[in-house]
VOBA-1610 file (N, C-alpha, C; in pm, whole numbers, padded with zeros to 5 digits, always signed):
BEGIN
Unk+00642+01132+01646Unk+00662+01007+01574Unk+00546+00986+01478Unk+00560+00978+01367Unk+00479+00938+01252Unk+00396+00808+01277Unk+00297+00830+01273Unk+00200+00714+01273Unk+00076+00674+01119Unk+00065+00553+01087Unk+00003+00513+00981Unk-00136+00432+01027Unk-00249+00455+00984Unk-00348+00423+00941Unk-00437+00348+00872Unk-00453+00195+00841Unk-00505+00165+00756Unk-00670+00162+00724Unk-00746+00243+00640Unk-00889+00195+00690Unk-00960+00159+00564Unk-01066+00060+00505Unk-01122+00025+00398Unk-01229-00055+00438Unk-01292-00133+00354Unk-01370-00263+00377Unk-01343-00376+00359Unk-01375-00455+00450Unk-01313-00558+00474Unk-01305-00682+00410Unk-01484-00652+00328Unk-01545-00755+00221Unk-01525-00688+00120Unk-01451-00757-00029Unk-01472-00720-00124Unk-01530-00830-00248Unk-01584-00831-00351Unk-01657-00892-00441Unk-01560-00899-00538Unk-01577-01006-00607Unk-01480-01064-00693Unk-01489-00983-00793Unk-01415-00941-00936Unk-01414-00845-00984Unk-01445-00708-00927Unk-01452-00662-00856Unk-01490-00526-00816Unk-01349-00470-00801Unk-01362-00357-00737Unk-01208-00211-00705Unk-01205-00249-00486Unk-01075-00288-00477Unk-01061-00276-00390Unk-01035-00077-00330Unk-01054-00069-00233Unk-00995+00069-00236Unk-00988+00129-00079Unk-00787+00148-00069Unk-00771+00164+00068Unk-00708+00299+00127Unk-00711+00368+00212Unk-00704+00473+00266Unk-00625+00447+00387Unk-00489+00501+00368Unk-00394+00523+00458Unk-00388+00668+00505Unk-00399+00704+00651Unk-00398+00827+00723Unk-00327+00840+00787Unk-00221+00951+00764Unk-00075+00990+00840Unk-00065+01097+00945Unk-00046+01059+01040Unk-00048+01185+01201Unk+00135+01158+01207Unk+00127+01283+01257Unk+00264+01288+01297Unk+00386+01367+01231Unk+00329+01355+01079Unk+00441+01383+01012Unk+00365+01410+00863Unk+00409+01546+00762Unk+00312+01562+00621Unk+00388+01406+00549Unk+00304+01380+00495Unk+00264+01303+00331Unk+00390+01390+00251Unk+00398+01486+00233Unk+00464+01570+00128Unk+00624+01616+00195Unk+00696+01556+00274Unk+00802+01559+00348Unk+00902+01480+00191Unk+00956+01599+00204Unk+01090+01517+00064Unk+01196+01404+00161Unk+01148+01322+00072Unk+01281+01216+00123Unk+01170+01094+00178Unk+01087+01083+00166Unk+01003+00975+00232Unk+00891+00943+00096Unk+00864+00801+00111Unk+00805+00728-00008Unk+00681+00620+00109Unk+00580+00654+00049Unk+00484+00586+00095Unk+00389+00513+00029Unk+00380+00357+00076Unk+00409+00232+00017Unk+00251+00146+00040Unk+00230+00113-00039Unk+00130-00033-00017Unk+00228-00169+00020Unk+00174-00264+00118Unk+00231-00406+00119Unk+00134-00498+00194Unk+00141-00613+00134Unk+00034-00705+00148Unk+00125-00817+00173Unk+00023-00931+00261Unk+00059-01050+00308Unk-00085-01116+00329Unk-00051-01264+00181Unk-00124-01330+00162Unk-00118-01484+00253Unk-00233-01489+00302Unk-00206-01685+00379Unk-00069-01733+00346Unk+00034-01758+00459Unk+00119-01842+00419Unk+00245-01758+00317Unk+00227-01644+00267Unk+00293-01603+00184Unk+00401-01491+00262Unk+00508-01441+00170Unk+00577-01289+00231Unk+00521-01192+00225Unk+00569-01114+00266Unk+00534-00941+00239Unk+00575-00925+00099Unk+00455-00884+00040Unk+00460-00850-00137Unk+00454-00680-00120Unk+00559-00614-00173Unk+00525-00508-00233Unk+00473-00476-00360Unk+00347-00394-00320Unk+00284-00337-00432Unk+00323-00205-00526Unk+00328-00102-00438Unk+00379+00044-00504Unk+00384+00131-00367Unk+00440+00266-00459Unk+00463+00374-00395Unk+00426+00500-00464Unk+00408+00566-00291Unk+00394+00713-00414Unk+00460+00819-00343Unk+00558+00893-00407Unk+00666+01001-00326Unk+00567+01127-00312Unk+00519+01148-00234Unk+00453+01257-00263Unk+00471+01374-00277Unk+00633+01418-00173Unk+00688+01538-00260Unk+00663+01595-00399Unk+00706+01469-00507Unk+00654+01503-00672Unk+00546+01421-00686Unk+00437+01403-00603Unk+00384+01318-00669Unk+00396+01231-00762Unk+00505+01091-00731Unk+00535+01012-00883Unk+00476+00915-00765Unk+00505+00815-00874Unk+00418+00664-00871Unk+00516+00566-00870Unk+00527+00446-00772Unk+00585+00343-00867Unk+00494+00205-00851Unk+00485+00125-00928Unk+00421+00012-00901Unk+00520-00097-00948Unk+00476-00254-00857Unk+00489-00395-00862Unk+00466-00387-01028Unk+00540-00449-01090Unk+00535-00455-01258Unk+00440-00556-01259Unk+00421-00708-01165Unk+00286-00767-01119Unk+00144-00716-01122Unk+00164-00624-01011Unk+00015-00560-01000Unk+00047-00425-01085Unk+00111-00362-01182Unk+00124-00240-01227Unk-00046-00212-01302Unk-00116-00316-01357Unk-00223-00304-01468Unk-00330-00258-01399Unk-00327-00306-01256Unk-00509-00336-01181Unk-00460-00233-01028Unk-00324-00126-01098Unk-00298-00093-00935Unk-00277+00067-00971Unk-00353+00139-00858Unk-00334+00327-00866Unk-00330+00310-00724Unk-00218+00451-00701Unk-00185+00495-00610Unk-00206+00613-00599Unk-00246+00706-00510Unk-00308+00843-00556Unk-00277+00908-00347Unk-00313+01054-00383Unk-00250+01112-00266Unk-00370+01224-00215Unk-00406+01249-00105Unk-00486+01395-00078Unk-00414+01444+00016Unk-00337+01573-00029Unk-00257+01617+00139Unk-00309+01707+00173Unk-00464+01777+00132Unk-00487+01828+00231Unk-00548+01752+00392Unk-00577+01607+00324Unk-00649+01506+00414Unk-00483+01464+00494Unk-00375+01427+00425Unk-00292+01353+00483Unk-00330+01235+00464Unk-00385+01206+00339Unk-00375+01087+00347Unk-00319+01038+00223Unk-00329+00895+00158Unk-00243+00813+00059Unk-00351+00734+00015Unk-00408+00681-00094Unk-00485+00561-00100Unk-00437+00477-00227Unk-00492+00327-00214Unk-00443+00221-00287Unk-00623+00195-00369Unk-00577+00183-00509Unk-00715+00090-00566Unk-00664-00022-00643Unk-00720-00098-00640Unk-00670-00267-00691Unk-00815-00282-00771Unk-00812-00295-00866Unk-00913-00325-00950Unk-00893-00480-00992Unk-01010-00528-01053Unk-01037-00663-01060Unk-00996-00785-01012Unk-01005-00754-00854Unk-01002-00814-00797Unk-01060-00976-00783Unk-00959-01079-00719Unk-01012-01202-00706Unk-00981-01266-00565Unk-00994-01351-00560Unk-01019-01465-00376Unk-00851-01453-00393Unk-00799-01463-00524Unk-00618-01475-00464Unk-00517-01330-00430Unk-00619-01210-00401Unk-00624-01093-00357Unk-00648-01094-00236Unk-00655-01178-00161Unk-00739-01186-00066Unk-00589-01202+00067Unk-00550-01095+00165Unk-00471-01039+00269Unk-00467-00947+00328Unk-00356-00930+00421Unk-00383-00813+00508Unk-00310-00745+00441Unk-00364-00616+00406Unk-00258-00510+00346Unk-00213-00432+00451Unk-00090-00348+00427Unk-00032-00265+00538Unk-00021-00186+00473Unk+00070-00002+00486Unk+00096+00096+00442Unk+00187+00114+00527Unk+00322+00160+00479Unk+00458+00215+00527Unk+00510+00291+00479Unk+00594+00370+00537Unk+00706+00493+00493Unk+00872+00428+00493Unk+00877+00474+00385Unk+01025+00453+00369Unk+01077+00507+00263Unk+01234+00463+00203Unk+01315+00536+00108Unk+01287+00499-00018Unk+01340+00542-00134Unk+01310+00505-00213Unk+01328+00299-00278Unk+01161+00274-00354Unk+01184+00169-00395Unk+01300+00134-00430Unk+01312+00006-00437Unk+01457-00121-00493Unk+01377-00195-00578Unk+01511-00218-00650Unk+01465-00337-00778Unk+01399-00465-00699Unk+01484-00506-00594Unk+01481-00615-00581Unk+01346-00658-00505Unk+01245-00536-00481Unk+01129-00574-00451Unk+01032-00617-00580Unk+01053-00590-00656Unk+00974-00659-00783Unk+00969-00822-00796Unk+01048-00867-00746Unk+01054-01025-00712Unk+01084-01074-00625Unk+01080-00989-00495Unk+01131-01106-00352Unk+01005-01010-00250Unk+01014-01117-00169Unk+00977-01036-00031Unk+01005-00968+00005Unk+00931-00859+00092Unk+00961-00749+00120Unk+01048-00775+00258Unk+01122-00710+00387Unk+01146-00737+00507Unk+01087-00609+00584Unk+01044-00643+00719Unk+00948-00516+00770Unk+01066-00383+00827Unk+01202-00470+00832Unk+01287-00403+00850Unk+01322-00284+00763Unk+01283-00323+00625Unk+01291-00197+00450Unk+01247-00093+00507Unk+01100-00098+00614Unk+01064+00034+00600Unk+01044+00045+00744Unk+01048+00226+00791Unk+01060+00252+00895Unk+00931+00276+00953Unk+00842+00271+00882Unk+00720+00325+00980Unk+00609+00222+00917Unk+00513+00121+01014Unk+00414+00078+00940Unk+00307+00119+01022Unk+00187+00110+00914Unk+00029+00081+00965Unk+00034-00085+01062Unk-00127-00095+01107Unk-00075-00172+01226Unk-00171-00282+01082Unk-00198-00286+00986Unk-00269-00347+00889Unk-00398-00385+00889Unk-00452-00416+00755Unk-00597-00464+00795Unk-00652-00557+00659Unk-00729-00629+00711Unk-00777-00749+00664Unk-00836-00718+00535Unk-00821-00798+00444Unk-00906-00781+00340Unk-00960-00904+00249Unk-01081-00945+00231Unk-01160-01104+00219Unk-01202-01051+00023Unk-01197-01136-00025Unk-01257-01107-00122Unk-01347-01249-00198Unk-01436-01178-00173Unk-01561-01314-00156Unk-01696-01288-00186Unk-01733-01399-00292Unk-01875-01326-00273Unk-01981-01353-00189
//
């Protein structure tokens, strides 16, 4: 059974690069047919999807929201996936998760995500952005 990873720092500084590292046991990163995802949940808010990255072809997709301040990038010899969020602010400020699932939907560009979309999550982790 595929298991996800989330690990980063927990404090980040206003304008600065967030930057997070998802680690996959169980199962390669590079398995065709699986898309692996950033998603965040702000105070009070839904599950926002951010992006994906198929790593089979290495493509990309991002939140047309966060598309400007957001890279998604891959190391399979590590097995792992990572997220950078650049210029960051306090309304950045949630627990991000990392999941596997099928390919993106439109309809995540403007609604909440459901944890049901995807089949495998990280157990998530906190992220403050503060100076």
């Amino acid at each position: 059974q595929v298991q996800l990873q989330e690990s980063g720092p927990g404090l980040v500084n206003p304008s600065q690069t967030l930057s997070l590292t998802c680690t996959v046991s169980g199962g390669s990163i590079t398995t065709n047919g699986y898309y692996w995802n950033w998603i965040r949940q702000s105070p009070g808010k839904g599950l926002e999807w951010m992006g994906a990255i198929y790593s089979y072809t290495d493509t990309t997709y991002y939140s047309p929201s966060l598309r400007s301040r957001t890279a998604i990038s891959r190391d399979t010899s590590k097995n792992q996936f990572t997220l950078r969020l650049s210029s960051v602010t306090p309304e950045d400020t949630a627990v991000y998760y990392c999941a596997r699932g099928g390919p993106p939907r439109s309809s995540w560009y403007k609604e909440p995500v459901s944890r049901a979309d995807f089949g495998s999550w990280g157990q998530g982790t906190q992220v403050t952005v503060s100076s």
